[in-house]
C-alpha positions as CSV (number, residue, x, y, z in Angstrom):
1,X,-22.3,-23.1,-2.8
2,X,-19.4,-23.7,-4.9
3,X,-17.9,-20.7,-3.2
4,X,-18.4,-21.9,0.0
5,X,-17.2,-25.1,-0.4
6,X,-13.7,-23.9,-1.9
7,X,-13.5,-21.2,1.1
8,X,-14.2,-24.0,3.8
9,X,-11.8,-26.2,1.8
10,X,-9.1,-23.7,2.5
11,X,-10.0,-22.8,5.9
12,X,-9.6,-26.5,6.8
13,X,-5.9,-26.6,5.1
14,X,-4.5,-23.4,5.9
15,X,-5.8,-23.0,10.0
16,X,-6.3,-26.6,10.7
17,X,-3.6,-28.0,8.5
18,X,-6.1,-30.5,7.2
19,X,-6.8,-32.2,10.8
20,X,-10.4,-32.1,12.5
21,X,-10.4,-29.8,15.6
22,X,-14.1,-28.9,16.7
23,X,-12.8,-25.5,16.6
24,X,-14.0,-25.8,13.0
25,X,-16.8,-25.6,13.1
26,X,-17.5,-23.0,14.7
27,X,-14.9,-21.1,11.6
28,X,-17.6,-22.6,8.8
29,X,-20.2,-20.6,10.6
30,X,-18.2,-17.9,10.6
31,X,-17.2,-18.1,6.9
32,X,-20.9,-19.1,5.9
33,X,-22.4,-15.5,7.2
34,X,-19.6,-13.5,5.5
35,X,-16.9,-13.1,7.8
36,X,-14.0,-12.7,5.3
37,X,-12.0,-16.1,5.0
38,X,-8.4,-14.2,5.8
39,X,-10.0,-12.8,9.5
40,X,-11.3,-16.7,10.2
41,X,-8.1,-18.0,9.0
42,X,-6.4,-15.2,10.9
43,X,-3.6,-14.6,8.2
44,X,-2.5,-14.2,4.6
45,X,0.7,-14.4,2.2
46,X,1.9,-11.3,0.8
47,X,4.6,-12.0,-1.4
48,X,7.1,-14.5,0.5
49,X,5.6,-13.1,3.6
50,X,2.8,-14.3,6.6
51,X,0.4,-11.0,7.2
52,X,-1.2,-11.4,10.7
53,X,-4.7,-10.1,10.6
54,X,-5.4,-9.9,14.5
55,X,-6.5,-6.1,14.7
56,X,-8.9,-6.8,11.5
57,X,-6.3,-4.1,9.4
58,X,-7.8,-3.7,5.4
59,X,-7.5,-7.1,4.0
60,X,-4.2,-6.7,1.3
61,X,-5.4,-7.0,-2.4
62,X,-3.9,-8.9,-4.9
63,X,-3.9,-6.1,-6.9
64,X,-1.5,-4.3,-4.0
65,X,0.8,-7.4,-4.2
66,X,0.8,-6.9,-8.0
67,X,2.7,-3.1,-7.6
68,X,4.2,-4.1,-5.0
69,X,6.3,-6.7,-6.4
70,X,7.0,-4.4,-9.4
71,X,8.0,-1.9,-7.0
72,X,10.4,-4.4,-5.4
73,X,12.5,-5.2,-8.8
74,X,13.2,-1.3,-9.0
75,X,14.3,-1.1,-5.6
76,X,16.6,-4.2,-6.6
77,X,18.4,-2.2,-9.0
78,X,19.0,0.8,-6.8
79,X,22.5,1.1,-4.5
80,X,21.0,3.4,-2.3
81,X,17.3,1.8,-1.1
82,X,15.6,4.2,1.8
83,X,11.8,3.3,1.9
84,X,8.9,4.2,3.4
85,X,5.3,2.5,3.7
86,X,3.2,5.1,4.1
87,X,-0.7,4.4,5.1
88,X,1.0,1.1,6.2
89,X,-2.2,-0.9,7.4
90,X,-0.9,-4.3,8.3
91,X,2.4,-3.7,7.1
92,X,2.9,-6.0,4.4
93,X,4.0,-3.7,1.5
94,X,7.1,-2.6,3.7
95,X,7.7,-6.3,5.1
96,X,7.6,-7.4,1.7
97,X,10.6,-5.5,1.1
98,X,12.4,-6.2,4.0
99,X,11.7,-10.0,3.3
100,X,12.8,-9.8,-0.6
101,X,15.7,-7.2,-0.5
102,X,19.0,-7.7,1.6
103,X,20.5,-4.9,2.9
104,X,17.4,-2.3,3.1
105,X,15.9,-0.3,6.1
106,X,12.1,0.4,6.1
107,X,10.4,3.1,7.8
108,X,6.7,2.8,8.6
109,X,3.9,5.5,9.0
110,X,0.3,4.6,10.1
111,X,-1.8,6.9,12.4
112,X,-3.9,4.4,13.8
113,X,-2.5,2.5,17.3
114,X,-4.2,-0.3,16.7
115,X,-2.6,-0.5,13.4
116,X,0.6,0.4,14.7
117,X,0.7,-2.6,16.6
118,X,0.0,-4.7,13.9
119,X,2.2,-3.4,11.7
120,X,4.8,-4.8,15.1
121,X,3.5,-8.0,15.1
122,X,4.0,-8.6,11.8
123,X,7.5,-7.0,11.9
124,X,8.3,-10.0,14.8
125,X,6.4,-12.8,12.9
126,X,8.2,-12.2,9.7
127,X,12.2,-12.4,11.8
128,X,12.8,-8.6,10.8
129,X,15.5,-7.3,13.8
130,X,14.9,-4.4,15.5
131,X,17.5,-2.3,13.2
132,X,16.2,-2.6,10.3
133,X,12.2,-0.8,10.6
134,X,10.9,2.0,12.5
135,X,7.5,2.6,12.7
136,X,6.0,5.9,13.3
137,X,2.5,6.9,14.6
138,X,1.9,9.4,11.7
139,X,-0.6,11.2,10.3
140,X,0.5,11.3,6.7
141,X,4.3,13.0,7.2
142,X,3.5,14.6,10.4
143,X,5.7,13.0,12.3
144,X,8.0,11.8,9.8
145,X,10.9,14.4,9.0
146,X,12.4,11.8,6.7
147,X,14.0,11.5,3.3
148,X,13.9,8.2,1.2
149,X,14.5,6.6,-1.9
150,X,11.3,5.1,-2.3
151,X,7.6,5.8,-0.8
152,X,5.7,3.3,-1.2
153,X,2.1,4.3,-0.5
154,X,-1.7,2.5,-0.5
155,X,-4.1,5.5,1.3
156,X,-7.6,5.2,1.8
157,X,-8.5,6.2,-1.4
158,X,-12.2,5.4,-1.9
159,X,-15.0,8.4,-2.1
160,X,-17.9,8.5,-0.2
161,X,-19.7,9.0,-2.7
162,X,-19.2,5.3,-4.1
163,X,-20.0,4.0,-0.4
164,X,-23.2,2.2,-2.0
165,X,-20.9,-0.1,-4.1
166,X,-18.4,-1.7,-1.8
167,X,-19.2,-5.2,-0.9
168,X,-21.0,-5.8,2.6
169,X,-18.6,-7.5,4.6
170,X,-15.9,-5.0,3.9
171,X,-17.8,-1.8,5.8
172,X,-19.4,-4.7,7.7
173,X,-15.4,-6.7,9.0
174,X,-12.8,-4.4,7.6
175,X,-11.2,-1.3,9.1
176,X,-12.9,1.8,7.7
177,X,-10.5,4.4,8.1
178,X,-8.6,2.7,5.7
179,X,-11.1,3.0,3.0
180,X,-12.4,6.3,2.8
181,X,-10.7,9.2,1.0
182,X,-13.0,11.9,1.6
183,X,-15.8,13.5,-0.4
184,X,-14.0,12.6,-3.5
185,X,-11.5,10.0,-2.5
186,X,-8.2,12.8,-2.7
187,X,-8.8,13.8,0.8
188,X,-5.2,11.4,1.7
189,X,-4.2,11.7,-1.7
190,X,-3.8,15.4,-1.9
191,X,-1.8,15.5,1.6
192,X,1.0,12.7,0.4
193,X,1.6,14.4,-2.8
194,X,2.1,18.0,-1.4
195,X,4.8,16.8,0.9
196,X,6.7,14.0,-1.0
197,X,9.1,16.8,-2.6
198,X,10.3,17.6,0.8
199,X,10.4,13.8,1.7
200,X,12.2,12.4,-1.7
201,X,16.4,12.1,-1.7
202,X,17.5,13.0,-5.1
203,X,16.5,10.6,-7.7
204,X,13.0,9.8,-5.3
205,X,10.1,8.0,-6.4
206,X,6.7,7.4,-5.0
207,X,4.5,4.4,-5.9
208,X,1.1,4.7,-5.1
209,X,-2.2,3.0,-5.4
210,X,-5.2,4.9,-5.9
211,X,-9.1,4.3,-7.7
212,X,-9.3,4.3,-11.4
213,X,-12.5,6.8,-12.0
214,X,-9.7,9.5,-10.1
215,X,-7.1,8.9,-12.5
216,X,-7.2,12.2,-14.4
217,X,-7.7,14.0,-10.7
218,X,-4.5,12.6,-9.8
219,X,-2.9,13.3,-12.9
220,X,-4.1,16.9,-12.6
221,X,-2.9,17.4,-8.8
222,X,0.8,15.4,-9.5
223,X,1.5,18.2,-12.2
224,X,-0.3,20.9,-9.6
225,X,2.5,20.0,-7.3
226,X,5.3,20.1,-9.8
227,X,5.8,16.3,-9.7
228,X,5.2,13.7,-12.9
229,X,3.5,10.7,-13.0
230,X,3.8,7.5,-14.6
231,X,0.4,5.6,-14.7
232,X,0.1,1.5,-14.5
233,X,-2.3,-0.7,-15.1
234,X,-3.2,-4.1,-12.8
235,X,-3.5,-7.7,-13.6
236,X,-7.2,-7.3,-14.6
237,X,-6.6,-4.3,-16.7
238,X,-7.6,-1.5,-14.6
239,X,-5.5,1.9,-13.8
240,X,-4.2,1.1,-10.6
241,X,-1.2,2.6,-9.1
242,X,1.0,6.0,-10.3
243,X,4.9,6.0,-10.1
244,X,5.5,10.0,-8.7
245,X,9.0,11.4,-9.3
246,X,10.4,15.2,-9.0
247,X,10.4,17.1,-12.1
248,X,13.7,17.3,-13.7
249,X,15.2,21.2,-13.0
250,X,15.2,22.9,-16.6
251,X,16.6,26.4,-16.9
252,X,13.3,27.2,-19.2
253,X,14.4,30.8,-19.5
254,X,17.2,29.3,-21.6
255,X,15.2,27.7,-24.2
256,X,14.6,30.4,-26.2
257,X,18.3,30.8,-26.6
258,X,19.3,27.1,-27.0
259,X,16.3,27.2,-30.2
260,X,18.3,30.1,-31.7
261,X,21.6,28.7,-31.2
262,X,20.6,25.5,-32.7
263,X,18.6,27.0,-36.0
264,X,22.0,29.0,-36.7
């Protein structure tokens, strides 16, 4: 009840900006029986930005807007700042850049059209011009011949396996395709990391969410594709996204020889 009350509370300040409309109650309902509050409300904040919810994309996590705001202080520091939001749902990980960063472009890849248009929406409610995003219709890199700084990267990442254990009213409200990675939840995971060496300009990175339990999986395929990972944890403790990066070129056969040289 407590729950309710605070959800209602918030509905009635953020949608109704705290003045009666009938139109309210018709919202509580919807709350009461589960709808998630963000889809009554109709939109979110993600990090200085408005997320529009209209074509019901996967709700953004506060655990996304955790490493995503990490990710924006390294992109900061960077001169050169070419990113993609890959698996881009409603957008907001790349329009959180664009809104927090001056002077960098954003590419986006979703395969969904609904999704697509979304990701537009909220390119047009957030003042982004025209020349500064593109967003491709994209299944993973297919239709993205590309090379960027940064990837930035949230795929569906959650096996069927665990179906059982995710709440209700996200298979219930919540797009699907955005939350299921397969027998084992690497079915997304495995495509984006065999083609980010051919997508990364030199000095590259990838940031990318994915589900704890998989965390040794992951670290196992990263080094299967010559890449190297560097794991964090989120605000609640929990493994929660991987920093990728090229392997450094070492001429190994030279080792041998640089030992010697350096015991003489």
């Amino acid at each position: 009840m407590a729950n309710l009350e605070r959800d209602l509370t918030q509905l009635f300040k953020d949608k109704y900006g705290n003045h009666w409309q009938k139109e309210f109650l018709k919202d509580a309902e919807r709350v009461r029986r589960g709808e998630p509050l963000d889809f009554v409300i109709g939109w979110m904040p993600f990090l200085n930005t408005r997320i529009d919810l209209s074509y019901r994309p996967l709700i953004p996590r506060p655990e996304t807007e955790y490493w995503t705001e990490k990710a924006i202080k390294e992109i900061k520091k960077r001169k050169k700042r070419k990113v993609l939001d890959i698996f881009s749902g409603s957008g907001a990980i790349g329009i959180a850049v664009l809104k927090n960063i001056k002077n960098v472009k954003v590419d986006f890849g979703e395969l969904e059209p609904a999704l697509v248009r979304q990701i537009k929406k909220n390119l047009k409610i957030n003042g982004i011009s025209a020349g500064r995003a593109k967003v491709f219709r994209s299944d993973v890199f297919k239709n993205i011949g590309g090379k960027y700084d940064f990837i930035l990267a949230n795929p569906p990442y959650i096996p069927l396996a665990r179906k059982g254990k995710v709440h209700a009213s996200v298979l219930k409200y919540e797009k699907n395709s955005s939350l299921w990675g397969g027998k084992d939840g690497l079915f997304f995971i495995k495509k984006l990391l065999a083609g980010l060496n051919s997508h990364f300009l030199s000095g590259g990175e990838a940031w990318m969410e994915f589900d704890a339990p998989e965390k040794q999986k992951i670290e196992n395929l990263i080094r299967k594709n010559g890449l190297r990972g560097e794991f964090l944890k989120d605000q609640y403790g929990k493994w929660r996204c991987v920093i990728i990066r090229s392997k450094p070129l070492h001429l190994t056969k030279n080792l041998p020889t640089q030992k010697k040289l350096v015991s003489q």
